[in-house]
C-alpha positions as CSV (number, residue, x, y, z in Angstrom):
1,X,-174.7,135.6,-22.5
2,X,-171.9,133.7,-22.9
3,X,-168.8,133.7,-20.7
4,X,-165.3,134.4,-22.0
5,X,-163.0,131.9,-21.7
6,X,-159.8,132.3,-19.9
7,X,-156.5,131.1,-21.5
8,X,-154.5,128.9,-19.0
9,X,-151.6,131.0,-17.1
10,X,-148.4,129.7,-17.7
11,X,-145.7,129.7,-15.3
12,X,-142.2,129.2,-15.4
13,X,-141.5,126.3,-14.7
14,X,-138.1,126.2,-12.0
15,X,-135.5,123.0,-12.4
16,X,-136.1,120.6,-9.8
17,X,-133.7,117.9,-8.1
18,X,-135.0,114.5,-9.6
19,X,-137.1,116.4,-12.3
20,X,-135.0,114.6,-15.2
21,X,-134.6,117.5,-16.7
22,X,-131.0,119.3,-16.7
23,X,-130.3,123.2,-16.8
24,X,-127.9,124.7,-19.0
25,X,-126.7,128.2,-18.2
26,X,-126.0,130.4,-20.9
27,X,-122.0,130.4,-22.1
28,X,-120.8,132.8,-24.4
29,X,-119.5,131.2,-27.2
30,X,-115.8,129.7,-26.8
31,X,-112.9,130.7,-29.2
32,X,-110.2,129.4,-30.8
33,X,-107.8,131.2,-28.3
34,X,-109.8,129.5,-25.1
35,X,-109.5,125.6,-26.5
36,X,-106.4,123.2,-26.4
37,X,-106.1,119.6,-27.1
38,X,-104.9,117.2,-25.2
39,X,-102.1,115.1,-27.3
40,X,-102.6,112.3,-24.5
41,X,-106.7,112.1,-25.1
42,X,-107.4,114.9,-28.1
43,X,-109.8,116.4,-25.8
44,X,-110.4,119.8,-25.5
45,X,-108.9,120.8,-22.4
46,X,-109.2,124.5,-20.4
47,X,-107.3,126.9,-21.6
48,X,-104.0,127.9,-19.9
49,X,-103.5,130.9,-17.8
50,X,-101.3,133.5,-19.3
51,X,-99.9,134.0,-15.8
52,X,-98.8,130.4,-15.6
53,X,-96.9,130.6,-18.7
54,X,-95.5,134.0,-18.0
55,X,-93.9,132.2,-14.5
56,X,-92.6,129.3,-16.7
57,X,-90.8,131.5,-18.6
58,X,-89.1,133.3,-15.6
59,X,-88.3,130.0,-14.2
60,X,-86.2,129.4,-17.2
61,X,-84.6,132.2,-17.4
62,X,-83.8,131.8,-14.0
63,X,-82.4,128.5,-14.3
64,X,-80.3,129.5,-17.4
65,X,-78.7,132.0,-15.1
66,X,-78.0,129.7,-12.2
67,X,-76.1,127.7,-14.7
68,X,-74.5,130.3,-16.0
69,X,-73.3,131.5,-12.9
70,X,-72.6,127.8,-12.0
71,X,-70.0,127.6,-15.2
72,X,-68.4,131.1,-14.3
73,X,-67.6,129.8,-10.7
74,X,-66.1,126.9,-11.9
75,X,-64.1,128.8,-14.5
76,X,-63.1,131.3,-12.0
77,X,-62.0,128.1,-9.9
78,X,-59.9,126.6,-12.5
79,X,-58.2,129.8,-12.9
80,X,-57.3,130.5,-9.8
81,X,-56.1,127.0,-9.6
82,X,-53.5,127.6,-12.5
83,X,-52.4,131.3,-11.2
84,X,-51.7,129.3,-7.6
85,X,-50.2,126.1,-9.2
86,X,-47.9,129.2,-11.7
87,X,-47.2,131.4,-8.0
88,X,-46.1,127.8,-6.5
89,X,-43.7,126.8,-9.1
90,X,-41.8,130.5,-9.3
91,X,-41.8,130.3,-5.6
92,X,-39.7,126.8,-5.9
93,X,-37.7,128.5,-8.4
94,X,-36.9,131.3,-7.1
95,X,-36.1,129.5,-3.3
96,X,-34.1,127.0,-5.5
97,X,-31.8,130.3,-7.0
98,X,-31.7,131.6,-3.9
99,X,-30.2,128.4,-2.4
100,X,-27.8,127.9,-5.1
101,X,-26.9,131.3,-4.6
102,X,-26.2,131.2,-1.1
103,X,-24.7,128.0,-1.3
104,X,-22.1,129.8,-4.1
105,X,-21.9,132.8,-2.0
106,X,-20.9,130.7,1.2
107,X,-18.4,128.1,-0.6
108,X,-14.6,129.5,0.8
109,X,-11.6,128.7,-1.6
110,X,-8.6,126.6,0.0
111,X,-6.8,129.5,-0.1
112,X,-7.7,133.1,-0.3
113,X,-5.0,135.9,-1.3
114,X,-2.9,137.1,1.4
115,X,-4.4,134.8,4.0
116,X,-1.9,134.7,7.1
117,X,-0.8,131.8,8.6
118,X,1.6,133.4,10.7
119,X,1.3,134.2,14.5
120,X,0.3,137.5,15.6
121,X,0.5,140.4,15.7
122,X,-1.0,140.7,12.2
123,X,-2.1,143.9,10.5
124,X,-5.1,144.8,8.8
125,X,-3.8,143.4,5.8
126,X,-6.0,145.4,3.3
127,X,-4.6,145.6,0.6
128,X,-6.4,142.5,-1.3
129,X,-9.8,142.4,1.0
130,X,-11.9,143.1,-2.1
131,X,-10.3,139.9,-4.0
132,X,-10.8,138.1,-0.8
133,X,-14.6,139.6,-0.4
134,X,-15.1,138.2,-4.0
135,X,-14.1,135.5,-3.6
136,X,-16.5,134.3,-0.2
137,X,-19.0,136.0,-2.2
138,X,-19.5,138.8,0.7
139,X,-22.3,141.3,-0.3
140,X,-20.8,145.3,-1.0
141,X,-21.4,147.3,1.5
142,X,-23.7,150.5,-0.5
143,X,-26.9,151.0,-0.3
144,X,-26.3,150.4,3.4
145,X,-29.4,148.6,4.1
146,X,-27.8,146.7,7.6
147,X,-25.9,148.6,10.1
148,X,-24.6,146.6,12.8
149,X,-21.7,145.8,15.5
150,X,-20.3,143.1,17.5
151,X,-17.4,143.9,19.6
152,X,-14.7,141.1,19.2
153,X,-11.9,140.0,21.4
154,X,-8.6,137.5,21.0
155,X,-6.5,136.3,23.7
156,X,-3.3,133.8,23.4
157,X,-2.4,132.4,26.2
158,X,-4.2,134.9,28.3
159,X,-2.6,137.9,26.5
160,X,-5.2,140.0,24.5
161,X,-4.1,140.7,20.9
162,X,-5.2,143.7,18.9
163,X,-7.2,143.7,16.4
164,X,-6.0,146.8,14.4
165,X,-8.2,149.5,12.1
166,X,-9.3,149.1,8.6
167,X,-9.5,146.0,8.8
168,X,-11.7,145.1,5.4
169,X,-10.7,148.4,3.9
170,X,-8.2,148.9,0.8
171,X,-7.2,152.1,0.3
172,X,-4.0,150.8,-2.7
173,X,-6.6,151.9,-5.5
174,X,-7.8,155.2,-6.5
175,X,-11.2,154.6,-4.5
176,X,-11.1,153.3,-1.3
177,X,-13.1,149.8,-1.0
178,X,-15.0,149.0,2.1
179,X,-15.9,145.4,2.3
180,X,-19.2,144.6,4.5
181,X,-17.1,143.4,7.3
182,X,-14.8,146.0,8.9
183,X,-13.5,147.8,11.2
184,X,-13.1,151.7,11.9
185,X,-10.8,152.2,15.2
186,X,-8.7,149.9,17.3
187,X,-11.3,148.4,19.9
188,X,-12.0,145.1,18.1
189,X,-15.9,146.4,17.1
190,X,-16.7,144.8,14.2
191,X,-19.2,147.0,11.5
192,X,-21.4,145.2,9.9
193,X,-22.4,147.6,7.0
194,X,-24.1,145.6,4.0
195,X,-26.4,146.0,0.9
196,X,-27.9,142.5,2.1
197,X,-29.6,141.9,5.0
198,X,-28.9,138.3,6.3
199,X,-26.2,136.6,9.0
200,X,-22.7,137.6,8.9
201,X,-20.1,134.7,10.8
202,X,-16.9,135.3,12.3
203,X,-15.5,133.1,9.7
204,X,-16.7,135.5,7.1
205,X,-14.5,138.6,8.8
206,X,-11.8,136.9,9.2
207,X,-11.7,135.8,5.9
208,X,-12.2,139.3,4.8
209,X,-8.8,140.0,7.3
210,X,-7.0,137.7,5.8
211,X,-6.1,135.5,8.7
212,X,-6.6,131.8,9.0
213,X,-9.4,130.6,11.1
214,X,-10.1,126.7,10.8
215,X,-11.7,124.8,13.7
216,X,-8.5,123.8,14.9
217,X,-6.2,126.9,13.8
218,X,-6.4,130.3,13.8
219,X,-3.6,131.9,12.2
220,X,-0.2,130.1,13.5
221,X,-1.7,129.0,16.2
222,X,-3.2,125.4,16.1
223,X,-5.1,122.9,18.4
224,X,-2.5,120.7,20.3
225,X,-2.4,118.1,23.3
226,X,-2.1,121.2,25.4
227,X,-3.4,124.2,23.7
228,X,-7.1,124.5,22.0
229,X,-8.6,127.3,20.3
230,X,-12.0,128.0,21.5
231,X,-14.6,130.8,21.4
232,X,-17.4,132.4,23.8
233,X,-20.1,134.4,23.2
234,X,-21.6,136.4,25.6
235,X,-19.3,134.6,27.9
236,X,-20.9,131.1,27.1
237,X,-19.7,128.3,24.9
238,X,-21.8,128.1,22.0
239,X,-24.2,124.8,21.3
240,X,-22.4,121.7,20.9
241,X,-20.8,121.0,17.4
242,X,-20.8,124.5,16.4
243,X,-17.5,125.2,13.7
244,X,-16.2,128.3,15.3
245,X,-16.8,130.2,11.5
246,X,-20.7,129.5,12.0
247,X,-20.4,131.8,15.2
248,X,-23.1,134.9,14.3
249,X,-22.4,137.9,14.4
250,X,-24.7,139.6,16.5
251,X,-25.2,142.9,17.2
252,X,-24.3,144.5,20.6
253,X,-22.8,141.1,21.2
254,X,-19.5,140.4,22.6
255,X,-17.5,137.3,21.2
256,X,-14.5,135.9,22.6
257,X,-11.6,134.0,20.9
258,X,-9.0,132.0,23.6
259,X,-6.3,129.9,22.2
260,X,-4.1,128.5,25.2
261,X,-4.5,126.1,28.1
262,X,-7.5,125.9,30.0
263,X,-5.7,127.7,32.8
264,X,-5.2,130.5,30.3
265,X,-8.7,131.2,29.2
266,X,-9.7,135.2,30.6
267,X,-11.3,135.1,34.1
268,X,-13.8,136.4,34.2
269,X,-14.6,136.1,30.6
270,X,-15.5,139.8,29.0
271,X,-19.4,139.8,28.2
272,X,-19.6,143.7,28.2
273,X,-18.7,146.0,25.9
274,X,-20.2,150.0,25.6
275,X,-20.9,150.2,21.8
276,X,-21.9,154.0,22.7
277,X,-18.2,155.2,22.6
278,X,-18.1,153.5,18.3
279,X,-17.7,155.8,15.7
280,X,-20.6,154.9,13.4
């Protein structure tokens, strides 16, 4: 009986290293979507991720709002710039008014009206203290904004002279005027009442008195090779080279006029004063 024969058993054969023979694993078929080209080499290249993209595009927009931000700081810079360089200028301008106007306000005539050159006693000689106060430029007294007072004392040849009331105050119209500078009762307290805060000289009231005061003179009584006019405040000279107008008027302050020998000047000179018992 013949035997059957048996059909040869193949087997898979497995990819070996060396074999010459290569493997391909299946790939599904690659799209349109998933190639690119090179421009460099026209090779197809792998596709891009869309995350990378997507990153690209917030990198952008991030840059083009850095730069935006970097053009509103400079704007903002520049603007600033011309609102500080506009401040400065109005500054100047307004410091230069001020100036002119102070150096208006300060400028005294030759002559004011009813100025005494006499010796004393002298009155309060009111009657033309508001031409006089115009024409120093004195600020008016209302809105009070500066009350103040400096007690004042004269002495000729080491006899004290007074210094009478209203002093700065005209009472010939049909209002009473009150200049800045004045004075309310016999004790030689000078009220410094103005609308302008700012330094008031003993020039300035006696100006507003109506009685000569120079560096040399002071009424009818002027320097000589015996006599000289000087002033103390606080019972000190004041700095060197002071003009006896500049002295301040200070308040609480005591200031001291002595025309006479040296021999005549008051011993000891007054420094106190009790501002307590003015009227206000």
């Amino acid at each position: 009986m013949a035997k059957k024969r048996r059909k040869p058993h193949h087997r898979p054969r497995s990819p070996q290293a060396g074999s010459g023979s290569t493997a391909t694993a299946t790939r599904p078929p690659a799209t349109q979507a998933d190639r690119s080209t090179s421009p460099q080499t026209g090779e197809r290249t792998a596709p891009r991720p869309a995350q990378a993209t997507h990153h690209r595009t917030e990198r952008k927009q991030l840059a083009k709002a850095e730069r935006d931000a970097a053009r509103k700081r400079i704007a903002r810079k520049a603007r600033m710039r011309r609102i500080a360089w506009a401040g400065g200028i109005g500054v100047v301008v307004a410091g230069a008014a001020l100036f002119l106007n102070s150096q208006a306000s300060t400028t005294r005539p030759d002559e004011l009206p009813g100025e005494l050159t006499t010796e004393a006693p002298w009155d309060a000689n009111g009657n033309e203290a508001e031409e006089r106060a115009e024409a120093i430029g004195l600020p008016p007294e209302s809105p009070v904004v500066m009350h103040e007072h400096t007690n004042l004392q004269i002495f000729v040849h080491g006899e004290r002279i007074a210094i009478p009331t209203e002093i700065g105050i005209d009472r010939s119209g049909s209002q009473p005027y009150v200049a800045s500078l004045h004075t309310h009762e016999d004790s030689g307290t000078v009220h410094v009442e103005s609308s302008v805060s700012r330094t008031f000289t003993l020039g300035e009231f006696f100006d507003i008195w109506g009685v000569r005061l120079t560096p040399s003179c002071m009424g009818g009584y002027c320097n000589d090779a015996t006599n000289q006019l000087r002033v103390f405040v606080e019972g000190q000279d004041p700095p060197d080279g002071i003009d006896i107008r500049e002295v301040a008027l200070t308040d609480q302050q005591v200031v001291v006029i002595a025309f006479g020998t040296q021999d005549e000047i008051p011993d000891p000179i007054p420094t106190e004063f009790d501002f307590g018992s003015v009227p206000q």
